[in-house]
LODREN-467958 format. One record per residue (C-alpha): residue in three letters; y, z, x. Coordinates in steps of 0.5 Angstrom, whole numbers, padded with zeros to 4 digits, always signed. Last residue first. Example, Ala and Ser with C-alpha at 12.3 -4.5 7.8 and 13.67 -1.06 7.14 Angstrom:
<sites>
ser-0002+0014+0027
ala-0009+0016+0025
</sites>
This chain:
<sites>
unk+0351-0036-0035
unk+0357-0031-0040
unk+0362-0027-0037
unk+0368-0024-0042
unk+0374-0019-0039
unk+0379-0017-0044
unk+0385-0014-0046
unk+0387-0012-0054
unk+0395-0010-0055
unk+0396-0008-0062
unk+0401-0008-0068
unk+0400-0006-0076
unk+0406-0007-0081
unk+0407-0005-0089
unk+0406+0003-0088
unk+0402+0008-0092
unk+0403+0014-0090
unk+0396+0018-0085
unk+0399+0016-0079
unk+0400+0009-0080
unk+0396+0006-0085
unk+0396-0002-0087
unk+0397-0004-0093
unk+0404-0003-0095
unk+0405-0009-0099
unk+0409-0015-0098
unk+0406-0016-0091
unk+0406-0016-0083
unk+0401-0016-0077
unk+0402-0016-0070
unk+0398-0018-0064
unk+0399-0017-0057
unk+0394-0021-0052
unk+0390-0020-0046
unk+0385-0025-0043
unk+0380-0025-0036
unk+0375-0029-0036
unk+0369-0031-0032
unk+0364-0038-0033
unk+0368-0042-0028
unk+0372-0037-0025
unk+0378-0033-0025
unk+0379-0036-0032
unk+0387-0033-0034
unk+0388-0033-0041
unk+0396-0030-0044
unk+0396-0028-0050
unk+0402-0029-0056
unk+0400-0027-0063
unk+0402-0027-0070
unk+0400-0025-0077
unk+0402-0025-0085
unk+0399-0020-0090
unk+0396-0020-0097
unk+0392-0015-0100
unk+0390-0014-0107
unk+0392-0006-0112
unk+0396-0002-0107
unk+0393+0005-0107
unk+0392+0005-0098
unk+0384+0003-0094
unk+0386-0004-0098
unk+0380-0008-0102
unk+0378-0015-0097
unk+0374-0020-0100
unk+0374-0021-0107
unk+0380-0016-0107
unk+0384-0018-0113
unk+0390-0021-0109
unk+0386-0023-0104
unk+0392-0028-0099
unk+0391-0029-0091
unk+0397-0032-0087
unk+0397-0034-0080
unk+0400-0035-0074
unk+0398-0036-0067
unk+0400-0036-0059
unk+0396-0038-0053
unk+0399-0038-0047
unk+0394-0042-0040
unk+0392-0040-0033
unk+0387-0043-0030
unk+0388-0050-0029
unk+0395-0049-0029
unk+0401-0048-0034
unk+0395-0050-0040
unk+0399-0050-0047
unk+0394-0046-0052
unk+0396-0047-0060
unk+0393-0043-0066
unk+0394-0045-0073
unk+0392-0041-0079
unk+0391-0041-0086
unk+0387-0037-0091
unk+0385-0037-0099
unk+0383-0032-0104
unk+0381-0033-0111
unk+0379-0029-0117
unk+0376-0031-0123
unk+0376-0027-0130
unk+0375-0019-0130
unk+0367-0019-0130
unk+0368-0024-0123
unk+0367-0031-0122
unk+0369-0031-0114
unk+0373-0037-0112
unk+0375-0039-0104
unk+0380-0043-0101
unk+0381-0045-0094
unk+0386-0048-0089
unk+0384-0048-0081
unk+0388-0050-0075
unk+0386-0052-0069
unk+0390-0053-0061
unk+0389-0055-0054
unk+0395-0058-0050
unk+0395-0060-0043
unk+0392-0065-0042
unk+0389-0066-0049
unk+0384-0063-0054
unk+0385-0062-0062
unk+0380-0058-0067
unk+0381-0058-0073
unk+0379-0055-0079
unk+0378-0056-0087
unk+0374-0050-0092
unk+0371-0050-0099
unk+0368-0044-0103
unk+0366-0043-0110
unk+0362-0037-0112
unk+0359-0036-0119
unk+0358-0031-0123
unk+0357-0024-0124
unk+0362-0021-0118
unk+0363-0015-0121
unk+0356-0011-0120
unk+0357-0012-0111
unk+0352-0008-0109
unk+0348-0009-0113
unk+0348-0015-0113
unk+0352-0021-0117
unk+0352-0027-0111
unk+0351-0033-0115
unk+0352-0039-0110
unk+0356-0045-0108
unk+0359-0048-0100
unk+0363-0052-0098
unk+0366-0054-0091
unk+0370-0060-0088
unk+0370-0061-0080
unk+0375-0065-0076
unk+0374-0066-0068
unk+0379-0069-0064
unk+0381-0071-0057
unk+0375-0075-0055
unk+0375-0080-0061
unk+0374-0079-0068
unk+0369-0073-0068
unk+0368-0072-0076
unk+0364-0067-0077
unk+0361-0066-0084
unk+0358-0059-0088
unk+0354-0058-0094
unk+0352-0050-0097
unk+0347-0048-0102
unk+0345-0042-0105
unk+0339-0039-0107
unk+0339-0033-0112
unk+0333-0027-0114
unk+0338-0022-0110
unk+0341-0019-0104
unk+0337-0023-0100
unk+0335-0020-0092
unk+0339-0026-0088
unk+0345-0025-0093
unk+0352-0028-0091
unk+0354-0031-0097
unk+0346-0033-0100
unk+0339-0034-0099
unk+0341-0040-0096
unk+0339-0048-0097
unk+0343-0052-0092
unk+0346-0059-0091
unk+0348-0061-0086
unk+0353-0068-0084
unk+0354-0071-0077
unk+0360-0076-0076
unk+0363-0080-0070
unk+0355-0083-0068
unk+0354-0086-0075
unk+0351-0081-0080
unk+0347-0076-0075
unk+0343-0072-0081
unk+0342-0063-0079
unk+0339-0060-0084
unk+0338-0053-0084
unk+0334-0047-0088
unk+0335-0040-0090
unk+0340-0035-0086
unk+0347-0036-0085
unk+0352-0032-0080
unk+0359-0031-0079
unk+0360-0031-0087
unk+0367-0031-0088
unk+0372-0027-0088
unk+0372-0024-0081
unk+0372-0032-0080
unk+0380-0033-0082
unk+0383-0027-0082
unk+0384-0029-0074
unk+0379-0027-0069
unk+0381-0024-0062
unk+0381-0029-0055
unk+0385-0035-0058
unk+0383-0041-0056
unk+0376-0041-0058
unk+0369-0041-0055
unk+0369-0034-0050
unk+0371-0031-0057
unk+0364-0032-0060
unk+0363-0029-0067
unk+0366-0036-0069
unk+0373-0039-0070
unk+0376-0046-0074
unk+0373-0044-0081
unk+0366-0045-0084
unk+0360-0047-0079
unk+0356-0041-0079
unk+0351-0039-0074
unk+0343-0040-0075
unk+0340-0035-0078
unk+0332-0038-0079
unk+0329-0045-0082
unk+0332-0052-0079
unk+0329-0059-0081
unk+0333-0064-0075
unk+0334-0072-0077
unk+0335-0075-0070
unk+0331-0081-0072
unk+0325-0085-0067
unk+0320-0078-0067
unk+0321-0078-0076
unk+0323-0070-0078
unk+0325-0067-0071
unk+0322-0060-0072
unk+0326-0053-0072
unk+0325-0046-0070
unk+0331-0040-0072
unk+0333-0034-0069
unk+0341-0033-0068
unk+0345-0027-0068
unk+0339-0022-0070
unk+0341-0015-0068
unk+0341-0012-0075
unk+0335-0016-0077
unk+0331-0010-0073
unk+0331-0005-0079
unk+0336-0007-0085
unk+0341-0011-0085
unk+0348-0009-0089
unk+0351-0006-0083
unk+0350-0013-0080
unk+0358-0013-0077
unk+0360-0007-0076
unk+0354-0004-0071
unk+0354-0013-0069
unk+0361-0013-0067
unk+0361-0006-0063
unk+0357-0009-0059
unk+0349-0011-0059
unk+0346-0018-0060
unk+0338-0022-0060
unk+0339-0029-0059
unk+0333-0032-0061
unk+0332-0041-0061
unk+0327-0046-0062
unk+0326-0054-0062
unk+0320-0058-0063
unk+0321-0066-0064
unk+0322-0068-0056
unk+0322-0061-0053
unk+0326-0056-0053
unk+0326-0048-0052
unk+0332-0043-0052
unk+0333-0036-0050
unk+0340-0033-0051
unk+0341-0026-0049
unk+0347-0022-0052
unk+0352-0019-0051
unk+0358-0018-0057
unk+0365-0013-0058
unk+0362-0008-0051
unk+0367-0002-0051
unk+0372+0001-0047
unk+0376+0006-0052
unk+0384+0006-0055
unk+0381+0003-0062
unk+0374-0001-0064
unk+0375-0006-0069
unk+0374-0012-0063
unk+0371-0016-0069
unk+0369-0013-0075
unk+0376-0013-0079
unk+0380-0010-0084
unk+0381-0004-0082
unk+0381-0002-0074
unk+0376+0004-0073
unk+0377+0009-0069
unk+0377+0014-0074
unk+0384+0018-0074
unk+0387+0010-0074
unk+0393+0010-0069
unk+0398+0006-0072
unk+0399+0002-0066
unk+0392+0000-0065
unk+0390-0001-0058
unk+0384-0006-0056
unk+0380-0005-0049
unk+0375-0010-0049
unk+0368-0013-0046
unk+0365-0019-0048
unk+0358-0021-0045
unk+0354-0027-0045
unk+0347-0029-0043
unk+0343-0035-0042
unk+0335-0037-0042
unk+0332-0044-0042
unk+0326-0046-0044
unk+0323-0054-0042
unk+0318-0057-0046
unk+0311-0059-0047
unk+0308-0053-0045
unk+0300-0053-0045
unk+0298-0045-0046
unk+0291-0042-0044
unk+0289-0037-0048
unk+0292-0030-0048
unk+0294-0031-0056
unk+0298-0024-0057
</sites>
């Protein structure tokens, strides 16, 4: 380590974030683990979903973040990484490209800015994650650049070692766009794609290209909050292409300034299984969902939340005591606090 002297020139700050839950899956899966999604998996036990440290460092042209995580979103959602990389949520160091330009040049994991929800419940309406983002990348490592076009809309461009890959799974880059438009105070409306090979070991089948495109909203009024995502995705594979495609809608109504409901619908489609193989002997997967919560901040940067959620399809997806049935229920409550 430099043990010199040091001349800082700008400002480190540190927070944290911690999420706890209890969720109970009705089908009473025998290994604990909720299928088909990496948040909130766990069953009928007091976990941890996500905690972390977020330390950041700016000044007038450098910027710096780590955020280093644990839960059991972390355990399921980085099995693929290696080593110290599984508890990397973000980590990245970036420069202000011209000193009278906002254009920023970002290397490191970055969070990913597809569909209207991220790993960070405490940010959304709704406290479980929908289909939606369980099916794209949380994360994304490579690099970023940030390019304010006009005050109402940004665009970024990325360079990616691939889908959700901070350790690359083969000798191809991918590439990424993204284009926030902020209308006004009530609305913000974001257009995502993204395009890379992503044959691998792992992954044989898919020996082509992967095309991907997604549109969310996100609305804020008064009383009312709301966001909707649509998506679609196309993976060339050696039995011909496949898609998948995802549409959620979620809306909150505040009854007081703590106290506010919450309900979701949403619908995700895989028919040859790009993204999700079913855990029963049906070929593809579809399913409807809806919810109903209930939030309540008991203070500023303290909430508490509890939430029913079912799930139906046209195929017997899901397992309930070891049969093959074609519904899922749960009940997740919650207590997160971050500062």
């Amino acid at each position: 380590m430099d043990s010199t002297a040091l001349n800082y020139q700008g400002k480190v700050s540190i927070g944290g974030y911690i999420d706890t839950y209890f969720s109970y899956d009705f089908n009473r899966p025998a290994d604990g683990n909720r299928p088909y999604f990496v948040s909130m998996h766990r069953h009928n036990e007091v976990n941890i979903n996500l905690a972390y440290l977020d330390i950041k460092y700016n000044s007038s042209r450098l910027r710096a973040r780590f955020v280093p995580g644990f839960g059991t979103y972390m355990n399921q959602n980085y099995a693929s990484e290696e080593g110290t990389l599984k508890n990397i949520v973000e980590a990245s160091a970036g420069i202000k490209v011209f000193s009278k330009k906002n254009i920023w040049l970002d290397f490191g994991v970055f969070g990913s800015p597809f569909t209207n929800e991220s790993a960070i419940s405490k940010d959304h309406l709704a406290y479980t994650r929908s289909f939606a983002p369980e099916y794209v990348p949380y994360y994304l490592a490579g690099a970023k650049v940030t390019l304010p076009a006009s005050p109402k809309l940004n665009l970024y461009l990325y360079l990616l070692n691939g889908w959700q890959q901070i350790k690359d799974q083969n000798s191809n880059k991918a590439i990424a766009t993204q284009v926030e438009f902020r209308p006004n105070n009530y609305w913000l409306i974001n257009w995502n794609t993204y395009s890379g090979k992503e044959s691998s070991a792992s992954e044989p089948g898919f020996v082509g290209w992967r095309y991907f495109t997604d549109a969310f909203f996100i609305y804020s009024k008064d009383r009312w909050a709301m966001t909707g995502s649509f998506y679609i995705g196309s993976q060339e594979q050696s039995s011909g292409n496949a898609t998948w495609w995802n549409a959620n809608l979620i809306a909150q109504y505040s009854l007081t300034k703590k106290l506010s409901l919450v309900s979701r619908i949403e619908y995700f489609e895989d028919d040859r299984s790009v993204q999700i193989v079913p855990i029963t002997s049906v070929v593809g997967f579809s399913s409807y969902g809806s919810s109903l919560g209930i939030n309540y901040r008991i203070a500023e940067n303290f909430m508490f939340r509890t939430e029913g959620r079912v799930f139906f399809s046209d195929q017997e997806v899901y397992l309930r005591n070891g049969q093959s049935v074609s519904n899922s229920s749960m009940l997740t409550t919650n207590f997160t606090v971050w500062f």
